[in-house]
Kinemage of the C-alpha trace (Angstrom):
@kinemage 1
@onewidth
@group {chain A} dominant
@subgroup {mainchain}
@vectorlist {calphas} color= white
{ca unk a 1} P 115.947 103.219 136.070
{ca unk a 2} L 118.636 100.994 137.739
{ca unk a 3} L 121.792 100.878 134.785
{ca unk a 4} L 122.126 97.598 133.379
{ca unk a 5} L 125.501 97.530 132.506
{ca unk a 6} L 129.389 98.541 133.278
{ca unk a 7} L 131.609 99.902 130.892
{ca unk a 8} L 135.202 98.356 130.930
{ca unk a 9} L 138.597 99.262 129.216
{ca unk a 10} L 137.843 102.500 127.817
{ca unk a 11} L 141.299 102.762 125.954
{ca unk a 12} L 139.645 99.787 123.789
{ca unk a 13} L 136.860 101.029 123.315
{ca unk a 14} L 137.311 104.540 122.112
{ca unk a 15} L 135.790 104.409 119.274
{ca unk a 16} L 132.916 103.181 119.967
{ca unk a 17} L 132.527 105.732 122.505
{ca unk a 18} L 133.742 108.652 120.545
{ca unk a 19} L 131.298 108.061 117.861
{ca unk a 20} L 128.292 107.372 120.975
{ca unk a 21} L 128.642 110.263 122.535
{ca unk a 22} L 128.672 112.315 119.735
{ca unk a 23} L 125.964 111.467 118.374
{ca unk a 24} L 124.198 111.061 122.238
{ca unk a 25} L 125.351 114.798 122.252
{ca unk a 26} L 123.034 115.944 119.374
{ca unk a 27} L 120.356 113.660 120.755
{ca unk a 28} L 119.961 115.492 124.085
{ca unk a 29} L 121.049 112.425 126.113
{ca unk a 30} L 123.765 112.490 129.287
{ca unk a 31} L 127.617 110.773 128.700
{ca unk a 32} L 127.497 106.899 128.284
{ca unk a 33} L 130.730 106.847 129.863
{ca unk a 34} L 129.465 108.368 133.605
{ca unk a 35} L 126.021 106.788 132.862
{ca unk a 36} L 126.219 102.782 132.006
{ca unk a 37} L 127.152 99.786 133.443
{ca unk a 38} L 127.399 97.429 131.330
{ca unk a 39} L 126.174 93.875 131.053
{ca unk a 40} L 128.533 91.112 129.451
{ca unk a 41} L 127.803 91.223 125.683
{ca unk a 42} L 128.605 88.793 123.377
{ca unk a 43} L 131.894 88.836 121.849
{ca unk a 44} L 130.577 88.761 118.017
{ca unk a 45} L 129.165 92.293 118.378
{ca unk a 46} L 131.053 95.704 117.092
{ca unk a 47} L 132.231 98.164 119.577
{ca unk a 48} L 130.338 100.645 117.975
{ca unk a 49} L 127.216 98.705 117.770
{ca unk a 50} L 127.494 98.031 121.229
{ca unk a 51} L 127.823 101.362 122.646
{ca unk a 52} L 124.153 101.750 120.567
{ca unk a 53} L 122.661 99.239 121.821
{ca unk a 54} L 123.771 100.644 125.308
{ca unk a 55} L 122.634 104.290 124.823
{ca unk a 56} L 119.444 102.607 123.304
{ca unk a 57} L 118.771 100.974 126.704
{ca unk a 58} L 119.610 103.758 128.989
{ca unk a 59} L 116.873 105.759 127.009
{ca unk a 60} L 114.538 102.786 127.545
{ca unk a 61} L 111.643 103.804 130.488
{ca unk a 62} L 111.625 101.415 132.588
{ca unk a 63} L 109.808 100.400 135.637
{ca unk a 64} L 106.425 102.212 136.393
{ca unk a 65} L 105.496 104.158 132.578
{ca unk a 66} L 102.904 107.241 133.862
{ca unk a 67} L 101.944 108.210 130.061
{ca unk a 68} L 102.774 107.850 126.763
{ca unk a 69} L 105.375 110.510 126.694
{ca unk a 70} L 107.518 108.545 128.979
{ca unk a 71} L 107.783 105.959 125.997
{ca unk a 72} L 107.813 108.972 122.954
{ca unk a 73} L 110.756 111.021 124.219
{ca unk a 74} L 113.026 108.838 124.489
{ca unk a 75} L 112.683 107.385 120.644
{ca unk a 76} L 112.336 110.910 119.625
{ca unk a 77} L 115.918 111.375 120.766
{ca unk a 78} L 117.586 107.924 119.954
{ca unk a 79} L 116.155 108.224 116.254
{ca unk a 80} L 117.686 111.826 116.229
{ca unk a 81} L 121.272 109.371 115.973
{ca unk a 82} L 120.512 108.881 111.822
{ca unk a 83} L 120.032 111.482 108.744
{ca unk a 84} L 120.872 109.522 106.023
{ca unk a 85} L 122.397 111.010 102.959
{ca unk a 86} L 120.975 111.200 99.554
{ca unk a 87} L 117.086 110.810 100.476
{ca unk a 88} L 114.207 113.247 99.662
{ca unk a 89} L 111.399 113.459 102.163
{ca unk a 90} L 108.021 114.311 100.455
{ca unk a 91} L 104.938 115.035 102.650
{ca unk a 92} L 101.822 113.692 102.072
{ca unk a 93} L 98.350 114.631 102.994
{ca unk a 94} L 95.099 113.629 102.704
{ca unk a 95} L 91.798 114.017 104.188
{ca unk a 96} L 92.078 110.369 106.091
{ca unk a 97} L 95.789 110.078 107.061
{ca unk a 98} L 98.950 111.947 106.763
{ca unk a 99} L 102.216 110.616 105.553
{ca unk a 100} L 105.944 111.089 103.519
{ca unk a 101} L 107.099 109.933 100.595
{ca unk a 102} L 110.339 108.763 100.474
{ca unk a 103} L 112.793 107.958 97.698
{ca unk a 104} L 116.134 107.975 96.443
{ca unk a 105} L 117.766 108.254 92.862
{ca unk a 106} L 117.841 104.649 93.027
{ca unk a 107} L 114.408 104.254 93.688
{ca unk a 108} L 111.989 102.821 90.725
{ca unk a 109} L 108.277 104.861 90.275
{ca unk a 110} L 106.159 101.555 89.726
{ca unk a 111} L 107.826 99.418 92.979
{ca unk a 112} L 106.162 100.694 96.167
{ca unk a 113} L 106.648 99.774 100.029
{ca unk a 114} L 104.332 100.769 102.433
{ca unk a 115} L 105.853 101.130 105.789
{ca unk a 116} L 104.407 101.136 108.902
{ca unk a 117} L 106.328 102.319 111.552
{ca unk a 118} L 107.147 100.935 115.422
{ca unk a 119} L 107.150 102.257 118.510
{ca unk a 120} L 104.220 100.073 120.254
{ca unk a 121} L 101.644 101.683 118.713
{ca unk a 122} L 101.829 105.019 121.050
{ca unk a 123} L 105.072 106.268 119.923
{ca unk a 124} L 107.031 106.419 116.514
{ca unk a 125} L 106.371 108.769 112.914
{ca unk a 126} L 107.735 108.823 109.609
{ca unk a 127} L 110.531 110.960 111.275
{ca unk a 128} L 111.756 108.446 113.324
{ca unk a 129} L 112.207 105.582 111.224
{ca unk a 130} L 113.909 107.721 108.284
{ca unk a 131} L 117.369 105.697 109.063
{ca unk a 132} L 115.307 102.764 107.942
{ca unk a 133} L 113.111 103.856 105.326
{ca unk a 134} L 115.480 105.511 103.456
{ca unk a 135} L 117.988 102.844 103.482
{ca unk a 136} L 115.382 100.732 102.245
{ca unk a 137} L 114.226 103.104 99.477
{ca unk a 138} L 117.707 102.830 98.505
{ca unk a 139} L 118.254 98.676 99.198
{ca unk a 140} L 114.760 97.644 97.239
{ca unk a 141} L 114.699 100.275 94.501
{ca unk a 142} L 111.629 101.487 95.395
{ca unk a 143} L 109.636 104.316 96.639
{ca unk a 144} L 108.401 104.283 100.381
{ca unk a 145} L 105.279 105.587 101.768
{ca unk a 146} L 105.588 106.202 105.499
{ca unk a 147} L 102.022 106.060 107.283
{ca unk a 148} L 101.806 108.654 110.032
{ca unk a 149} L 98.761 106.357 111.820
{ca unk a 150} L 97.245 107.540 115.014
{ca unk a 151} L 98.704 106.675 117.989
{ca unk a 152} L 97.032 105.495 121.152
{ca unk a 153} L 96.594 106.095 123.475
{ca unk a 154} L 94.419 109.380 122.222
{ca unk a 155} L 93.457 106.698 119.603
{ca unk a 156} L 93.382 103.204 120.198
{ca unk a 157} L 93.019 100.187 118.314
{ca unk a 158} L 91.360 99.836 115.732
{ca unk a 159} L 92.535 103.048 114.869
{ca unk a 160} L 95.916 101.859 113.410
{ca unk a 161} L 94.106 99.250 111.144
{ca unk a 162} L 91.915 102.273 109.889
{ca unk a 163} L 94.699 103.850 108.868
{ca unk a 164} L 96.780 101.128 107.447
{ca unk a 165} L 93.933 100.226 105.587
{ca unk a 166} L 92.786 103.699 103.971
{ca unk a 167} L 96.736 104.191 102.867
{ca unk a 168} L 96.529 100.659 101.417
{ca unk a 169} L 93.285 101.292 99.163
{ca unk a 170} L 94.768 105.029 98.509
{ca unk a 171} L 97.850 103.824 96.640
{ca unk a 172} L 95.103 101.329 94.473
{ca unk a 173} L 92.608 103.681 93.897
{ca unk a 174} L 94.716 107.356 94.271
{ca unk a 175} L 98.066 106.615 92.994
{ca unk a 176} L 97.229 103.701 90.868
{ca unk a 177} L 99.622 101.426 92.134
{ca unk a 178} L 98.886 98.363 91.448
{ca unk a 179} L 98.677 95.340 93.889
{ca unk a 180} L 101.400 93.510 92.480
{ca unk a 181} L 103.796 96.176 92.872
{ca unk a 182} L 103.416 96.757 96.496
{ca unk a 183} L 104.740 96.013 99.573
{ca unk a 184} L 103.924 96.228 103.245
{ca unk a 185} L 106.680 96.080 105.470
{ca unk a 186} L 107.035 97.298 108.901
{ca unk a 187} L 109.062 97.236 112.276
{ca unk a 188} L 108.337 96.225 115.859
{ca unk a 189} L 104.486 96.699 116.363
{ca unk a 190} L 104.565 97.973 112.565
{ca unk a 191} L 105.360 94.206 111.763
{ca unk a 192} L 102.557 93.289 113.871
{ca unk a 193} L 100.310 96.103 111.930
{ca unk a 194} L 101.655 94.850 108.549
{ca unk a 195} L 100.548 91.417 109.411
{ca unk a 196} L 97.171 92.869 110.953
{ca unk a 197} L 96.479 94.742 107.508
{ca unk a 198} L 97.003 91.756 105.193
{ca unk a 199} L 94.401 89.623 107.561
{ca unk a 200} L 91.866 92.634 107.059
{ca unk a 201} L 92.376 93.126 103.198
{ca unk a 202} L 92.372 88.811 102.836
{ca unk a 203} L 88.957 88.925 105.096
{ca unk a 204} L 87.672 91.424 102.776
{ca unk a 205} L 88.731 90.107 99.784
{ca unk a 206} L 90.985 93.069 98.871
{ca unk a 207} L 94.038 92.661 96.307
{ca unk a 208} L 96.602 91.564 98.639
{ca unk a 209} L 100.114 93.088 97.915
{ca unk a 210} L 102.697 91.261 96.497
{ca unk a 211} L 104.620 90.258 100.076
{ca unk a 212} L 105.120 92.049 103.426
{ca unk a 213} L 108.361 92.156 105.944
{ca unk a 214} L 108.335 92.145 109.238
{ca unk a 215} L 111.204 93.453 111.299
{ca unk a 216} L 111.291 92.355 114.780
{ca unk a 217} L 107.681 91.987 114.838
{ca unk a 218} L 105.731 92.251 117.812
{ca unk a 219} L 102.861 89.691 117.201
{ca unk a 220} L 101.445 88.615 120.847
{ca unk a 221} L 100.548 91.098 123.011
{ca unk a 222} L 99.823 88.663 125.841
{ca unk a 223} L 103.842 88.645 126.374
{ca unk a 224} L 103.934 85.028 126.307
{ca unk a 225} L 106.953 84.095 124.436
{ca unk a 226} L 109.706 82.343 126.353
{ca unk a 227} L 112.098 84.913 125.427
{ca unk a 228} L 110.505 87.969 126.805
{ca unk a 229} L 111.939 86.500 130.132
{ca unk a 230} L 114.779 84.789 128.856
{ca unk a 231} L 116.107 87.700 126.625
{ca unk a 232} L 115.329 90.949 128.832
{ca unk a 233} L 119.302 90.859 129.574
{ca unk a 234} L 120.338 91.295 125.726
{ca unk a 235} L 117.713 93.330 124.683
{ca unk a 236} L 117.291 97.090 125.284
{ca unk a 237} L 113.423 96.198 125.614
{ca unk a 238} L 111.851 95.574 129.127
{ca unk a 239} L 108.524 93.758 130.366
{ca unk a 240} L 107.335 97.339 131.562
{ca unk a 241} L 107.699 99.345 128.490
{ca unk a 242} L 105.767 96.409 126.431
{ca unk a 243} L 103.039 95.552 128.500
{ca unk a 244} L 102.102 99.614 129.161
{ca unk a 245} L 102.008 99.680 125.631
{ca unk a 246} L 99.881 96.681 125.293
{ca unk a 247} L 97.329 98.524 127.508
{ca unk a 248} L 97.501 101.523 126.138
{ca unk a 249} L 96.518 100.313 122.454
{ca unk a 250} L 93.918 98.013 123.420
{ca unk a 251} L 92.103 99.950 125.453
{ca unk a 252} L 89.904 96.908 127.021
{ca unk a 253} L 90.002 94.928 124.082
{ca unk a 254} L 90.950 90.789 124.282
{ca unk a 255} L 95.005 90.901 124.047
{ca unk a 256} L 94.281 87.561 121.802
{ca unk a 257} L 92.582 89.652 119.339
{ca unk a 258} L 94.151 88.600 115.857
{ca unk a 259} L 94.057 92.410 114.679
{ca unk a 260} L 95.606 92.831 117.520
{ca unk a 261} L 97.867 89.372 118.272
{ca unk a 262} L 98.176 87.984 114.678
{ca unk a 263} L 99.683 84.723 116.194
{ca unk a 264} L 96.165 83.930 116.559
{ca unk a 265} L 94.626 84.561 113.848
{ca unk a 266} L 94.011 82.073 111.011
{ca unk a 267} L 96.855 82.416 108.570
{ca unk a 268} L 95.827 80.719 105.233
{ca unk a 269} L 95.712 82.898 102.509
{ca unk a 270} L 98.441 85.419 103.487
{ca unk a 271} L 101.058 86.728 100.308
{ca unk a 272} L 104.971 86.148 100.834
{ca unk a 273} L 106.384 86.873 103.812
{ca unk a 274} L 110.164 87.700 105.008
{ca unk a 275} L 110.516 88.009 108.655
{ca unk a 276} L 113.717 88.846 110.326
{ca unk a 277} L 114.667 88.528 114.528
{ca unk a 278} L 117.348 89.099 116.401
{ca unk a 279} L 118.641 86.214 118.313
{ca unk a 280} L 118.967 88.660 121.639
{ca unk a 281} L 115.777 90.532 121.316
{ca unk a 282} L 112.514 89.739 123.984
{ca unk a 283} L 109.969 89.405 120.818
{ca unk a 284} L 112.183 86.776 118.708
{ca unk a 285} L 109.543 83.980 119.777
{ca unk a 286} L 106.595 85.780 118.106
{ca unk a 287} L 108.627 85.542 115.132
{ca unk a 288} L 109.304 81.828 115.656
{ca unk a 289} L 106.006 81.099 116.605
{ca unk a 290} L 104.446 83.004 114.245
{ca unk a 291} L 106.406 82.005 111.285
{ca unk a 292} L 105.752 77.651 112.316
{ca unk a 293} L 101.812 78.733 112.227
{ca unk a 294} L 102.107 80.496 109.215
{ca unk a 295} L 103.385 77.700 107.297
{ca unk a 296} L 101.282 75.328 108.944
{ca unk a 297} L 98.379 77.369 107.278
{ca unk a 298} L 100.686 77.067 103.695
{ca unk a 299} L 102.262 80.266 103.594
{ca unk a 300} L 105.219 81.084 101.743
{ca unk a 301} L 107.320 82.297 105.059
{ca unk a 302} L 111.119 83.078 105.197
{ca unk a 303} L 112.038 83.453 108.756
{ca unk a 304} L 115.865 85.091 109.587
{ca unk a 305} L 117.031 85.086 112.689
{ca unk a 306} L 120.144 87.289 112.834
{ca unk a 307} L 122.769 86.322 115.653
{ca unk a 308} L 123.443 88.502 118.802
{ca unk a 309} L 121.004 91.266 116.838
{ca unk a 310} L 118.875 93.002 119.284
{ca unk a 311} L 115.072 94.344 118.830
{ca unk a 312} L 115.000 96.038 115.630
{ca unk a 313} L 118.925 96.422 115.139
{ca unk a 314} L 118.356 97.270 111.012
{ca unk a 315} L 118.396 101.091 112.892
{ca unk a 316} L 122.033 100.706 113.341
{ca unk a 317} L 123.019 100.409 109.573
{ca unk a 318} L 125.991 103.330 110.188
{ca unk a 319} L 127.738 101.566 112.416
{ca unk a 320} L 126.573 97.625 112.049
{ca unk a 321} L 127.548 95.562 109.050
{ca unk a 322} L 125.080 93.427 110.130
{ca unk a 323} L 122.380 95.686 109.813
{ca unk a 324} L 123.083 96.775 106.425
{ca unk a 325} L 123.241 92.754 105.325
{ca unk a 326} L 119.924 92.689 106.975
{ca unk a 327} L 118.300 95.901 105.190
{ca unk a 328} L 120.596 94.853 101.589
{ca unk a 329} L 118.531 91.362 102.100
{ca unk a 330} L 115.056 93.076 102.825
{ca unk a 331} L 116.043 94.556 99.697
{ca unk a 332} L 116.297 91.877 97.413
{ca unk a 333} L 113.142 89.934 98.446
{ca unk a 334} L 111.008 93.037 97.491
{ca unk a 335} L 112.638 93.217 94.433
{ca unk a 336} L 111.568 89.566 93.706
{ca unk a 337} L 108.348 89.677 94.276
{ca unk a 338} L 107.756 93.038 92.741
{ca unk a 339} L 109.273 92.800 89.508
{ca unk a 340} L 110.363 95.507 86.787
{ca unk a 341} L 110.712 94.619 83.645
{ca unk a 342} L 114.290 95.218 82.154
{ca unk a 343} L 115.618 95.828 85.529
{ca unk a 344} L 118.862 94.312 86.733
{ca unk a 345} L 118.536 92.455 89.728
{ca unk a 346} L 121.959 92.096 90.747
């Protein structure tokens, strides 16, 4: 991969770097400082963040992607970066899906978020989004169940869906959670997922949960968004390690799907939604697409977009204030729409 960017006035920037490579250390990755060159960032980011975001790119395939591998090492090791404090991970297994529970003293029994992770359908687990989920568990009072869905390209779509779904109708009919207590949320092609599940359970005339979130959302496979071009600079994401994933998960199928592109499916119908983009990131005109359809159809849709955030940032909550504002506020709008009675919702 040709480096993107050049690293400048070290004295400035040691701590950024300090904390980087130390954590780049337990993650099995090579020195930032004798690896990048850096590309100008904008001024309003933290050093630390930035040195993320830079390590994050450098362990970004890019050009020709052989197999899936290429795409599931290197989130394997960036993910390694996070093990937040004060969470308990609690496998779960059935004879459909596997998946972990996960919660924190803060979290309330009744209030539950499904999460479905990224990682363009053929790369991500429960394990690699724990920075997230558990912040979240923490942020929304609630407990989290983490989907482990099959990956393509071993499985392909609609295998995801399958998945999604069965964890969905387990927490009804299993766990006895009700509808109005739940929440889908997910990140990157998760978002897309999330959205994909609530079209499936609204065609099927399922109890749709309470709302969803979408973070960074990856909603059109075709790539057609003006900012996949126009944002490849700023984001870690490239054209190659989106579109082999595209072809990977569809296997043949029409990329304008709506399982598989929501942002052309017919949107009426669909429960609260919070979305949240990063002004730098390739995919932030799904999300403003997306969102303008969504309420075109009359959805309830609350679109963020979060300046000089990159694709799915809310991983950086350590070392970004910005990405714990964004988590804190994912946060509150599950605890509005799933309700406890007595609770404070300060």
């Amino acid at each position: 991969m040709t480096p993107r960017f050049q690293v400048h006035n070290f004295a400035q920037r040691a701590r950024s770097y300090w904390t980087v490579n130390q954590l780049a250390a337990r993650a099995g990755l090579r020195t930032l400082a004798h690896r990048a060159q850096r590309h100008p960032r904008l001024a309003e980011w933290s050093l630390p963040y930035e040195g993320i975001v830079e390590m994050m790119t450098l362990g970004t395939p890019h050009g020709e992607i052989r197999s899936a591998d290429d795409i599931r090492r290197p989130l394997e090791r960036i993910t390694l970066l996070t093990n937040p404090p004060g969470a308990t991970r609690q496998p779960a297994t059935t004879g459909f899906f596997n998946g972990e529970w996960v919660t924190t003293p803060a979290s309330a029994p009744e209030r539950v978020i499904l999460y479905l992770h990224g990682g363009g359908y053929v790369s991500g687990s429960p394990s690699t989004h724990v920075a997230i989920t558990a912040r979240l568990a923490k942020e929304a009072r609630a407990r989290i169940f983490a989907l482990d869905y099959r990956l393509a390209p071993e499985h392909p779509f609609p295998a995801q869906i399958e998945d999604a779904w069965a964890a969905y109708w387990w927490l009804l009919t299993d766990q006895g959670v009700k509808p109005t207590q739940i929440t889908v949320a997910g990140d990157s092609a998760g978002g897309g997922l999330t959205v994909a599940l609530l079209l499936a359970l609204r065609d099927a005339g399922v109890p749709l949960p309470a709302g969803a979130v979408c973070l960074s959302p990856w909603l059109d496979l075709t790539l057609s968004g003006a900012t996949i071009a126009i944002n490849e600079p700023t984001d870690f994401l490239n054209f190659d390690i989106l579109h082999a994933s595209a072809q990977m998960y569809t296997n043949g199928y029409d990329l304008r799907h709506p399982l598989i592109s929501p942002l052309y499916a017919d949107l009426a119908g669909l429960p609260p939604l919070l979305i949240q983009a990063g002004s730098a990131e390739m995919l932030l005109d799904d999300s403003r697409r997306f969102a303008l359809r969504a309420r075109e159809a009359g959805g309830d849709v609350q679109l963020e977009v979060w300046e000089h955030m990159v694709h799915v940032w809310h991983f950086t909550w350590l070392l970004e204030p910005k990405a714990r504002q964004a988590v804190a506020q994912v946060g509150r709008f599950v605890r509005h729409h799933t309700p406890i009675l007595g609770e404070d919702h300060g």
